[in-house]
C-alpha positions in Angstrom: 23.5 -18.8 -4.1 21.9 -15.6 -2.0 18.3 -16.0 -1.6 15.8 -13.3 -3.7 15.2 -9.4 -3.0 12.2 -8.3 -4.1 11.8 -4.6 -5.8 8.9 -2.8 -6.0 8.2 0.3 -8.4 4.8 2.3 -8.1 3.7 5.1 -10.1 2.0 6.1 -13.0 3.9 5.7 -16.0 1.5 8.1 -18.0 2.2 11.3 -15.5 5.5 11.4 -15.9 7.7 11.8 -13.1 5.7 9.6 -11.6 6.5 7.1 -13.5 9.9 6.9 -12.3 9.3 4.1 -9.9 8.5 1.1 -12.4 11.3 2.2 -14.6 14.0 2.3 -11.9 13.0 -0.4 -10.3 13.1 -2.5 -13.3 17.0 -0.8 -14.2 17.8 -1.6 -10.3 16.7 -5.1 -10.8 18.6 -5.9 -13.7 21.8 -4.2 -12.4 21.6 -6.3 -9.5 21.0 -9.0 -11.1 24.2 -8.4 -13.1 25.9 -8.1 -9.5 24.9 -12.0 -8.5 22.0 -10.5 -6.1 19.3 -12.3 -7.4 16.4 -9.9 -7.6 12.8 -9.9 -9.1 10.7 -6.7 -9.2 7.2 -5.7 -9.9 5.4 -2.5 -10.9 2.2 -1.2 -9.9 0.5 2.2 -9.7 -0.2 2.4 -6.2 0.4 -0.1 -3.0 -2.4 -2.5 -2.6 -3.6 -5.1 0.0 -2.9 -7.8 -1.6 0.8 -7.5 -2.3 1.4 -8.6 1.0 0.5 -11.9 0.0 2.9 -11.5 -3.4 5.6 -10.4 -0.9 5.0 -13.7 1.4 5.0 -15.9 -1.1 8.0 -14.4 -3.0 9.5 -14.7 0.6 12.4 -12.4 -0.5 15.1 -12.0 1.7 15.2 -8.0 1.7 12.7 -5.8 0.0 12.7 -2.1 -1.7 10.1 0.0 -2.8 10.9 2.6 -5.3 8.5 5.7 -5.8 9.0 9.0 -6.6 8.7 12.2 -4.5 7.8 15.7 -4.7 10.7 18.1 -4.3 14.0 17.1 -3.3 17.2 17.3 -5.2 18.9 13.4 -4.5 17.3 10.3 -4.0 16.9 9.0 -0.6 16.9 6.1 0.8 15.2 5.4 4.1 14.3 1.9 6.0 10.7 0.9 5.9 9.4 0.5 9.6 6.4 -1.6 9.7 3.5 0.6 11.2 -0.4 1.0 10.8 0.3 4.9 11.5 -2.0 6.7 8.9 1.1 9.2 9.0 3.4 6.6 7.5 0.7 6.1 4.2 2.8 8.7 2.5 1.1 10.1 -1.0 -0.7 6.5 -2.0 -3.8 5.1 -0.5 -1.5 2.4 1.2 1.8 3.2 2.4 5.1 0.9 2.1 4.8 0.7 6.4 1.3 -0.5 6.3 2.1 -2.9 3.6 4.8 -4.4 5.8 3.0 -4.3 8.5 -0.2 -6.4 6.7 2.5 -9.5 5.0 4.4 -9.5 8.9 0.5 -10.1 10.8 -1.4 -11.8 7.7 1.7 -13.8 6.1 4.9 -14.2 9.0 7.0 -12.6 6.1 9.9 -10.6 7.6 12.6 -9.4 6.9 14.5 -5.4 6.4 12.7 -2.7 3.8 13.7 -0.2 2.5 12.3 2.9 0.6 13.9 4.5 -2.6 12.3 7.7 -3.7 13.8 9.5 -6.6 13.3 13.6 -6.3 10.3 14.0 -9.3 8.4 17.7 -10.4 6.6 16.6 -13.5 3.6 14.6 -12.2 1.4 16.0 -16.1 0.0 13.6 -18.2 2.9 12.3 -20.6 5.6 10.3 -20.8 9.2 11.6 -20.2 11.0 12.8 -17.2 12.1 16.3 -16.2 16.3 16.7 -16.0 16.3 15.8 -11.9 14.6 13.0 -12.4 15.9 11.4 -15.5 19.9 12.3 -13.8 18.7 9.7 -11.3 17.8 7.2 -13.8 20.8 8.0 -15.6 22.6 7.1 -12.6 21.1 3.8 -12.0 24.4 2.0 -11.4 25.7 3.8 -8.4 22.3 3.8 -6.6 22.5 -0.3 -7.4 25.4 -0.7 -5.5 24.3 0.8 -2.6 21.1 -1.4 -2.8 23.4 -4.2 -3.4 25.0 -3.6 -0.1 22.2 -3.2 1.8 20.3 -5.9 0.8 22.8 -8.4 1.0 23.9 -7.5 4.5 19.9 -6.8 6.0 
């Protein structure tokens, strides 16, 4: 059996587009799951120190953030590269490279990252996702098999 990936969504689920993260990260999960990658996933609003220790211990064998970003038409998907460059924060008070960066030096976790972020507009108070963004969620399955492949192969 392969060892665990870890997925992480941020964002807001009340300011809609935001919200993107949590929900495909939890669709990405369970299409994984339904690809024999086992894979368990979180949500949370913003990055925070002390997921690297949730990372550690989790000790997953590839890892994936999933967040939403301002503009853009697709989704991209980019490897993490552990840094403590303020540049590499992006939009959250602590970025997916500084979070690698604190579970590598605080916990010895390694391993490959990678971050999904799903073109988003809407960023009002609500719930509900404007057409770009709900297309990607709609098209889950296709941006699971990419995941599949990358985090199987590192």
């Amino acid at each position: 059996m392969r060892q665990n990936g870890m997925i992480i969504g941020i964002g807001n689920t009340l300011r809609r587009d935001d919200g993107v993260g949590p929900l495909l990260a939890e669709r990405l999960a369970a299409l994984l799951v339904a690809r024999g990658m086992p894979v368990q996933w979180l949500a949370t609003q913003q990055l925070t120190p002390d997921l690297a220790e949730v990372i550690a211990e989790a000790a997953p064998v590839a890892l994936c953030f999933v967040d939403a970003a301002a503009g853009g038409a697709a989704v991209t998907i980019t490897p993490v590269v552990c840094s403590v460059d303020s540049a590499t924060t992006g939009s959250h008070t602590l970025g997916p490279s500084l979070l690698l960066y604190l579970a590598r030096q605080l916990y010895g976790w390694s391993g490959p990252a990678w971050l999904v972020q799903a073109p988003a507009s809407d960023f009002a108070h609500g719930e509900g996702f404007s057409p770009t963004t709900q297309q990607v969620l709609d098209q889950a399955g296709a941006l699971a098999d990419q995941l599949n492949t990358l985090m199987a192969t590192g």
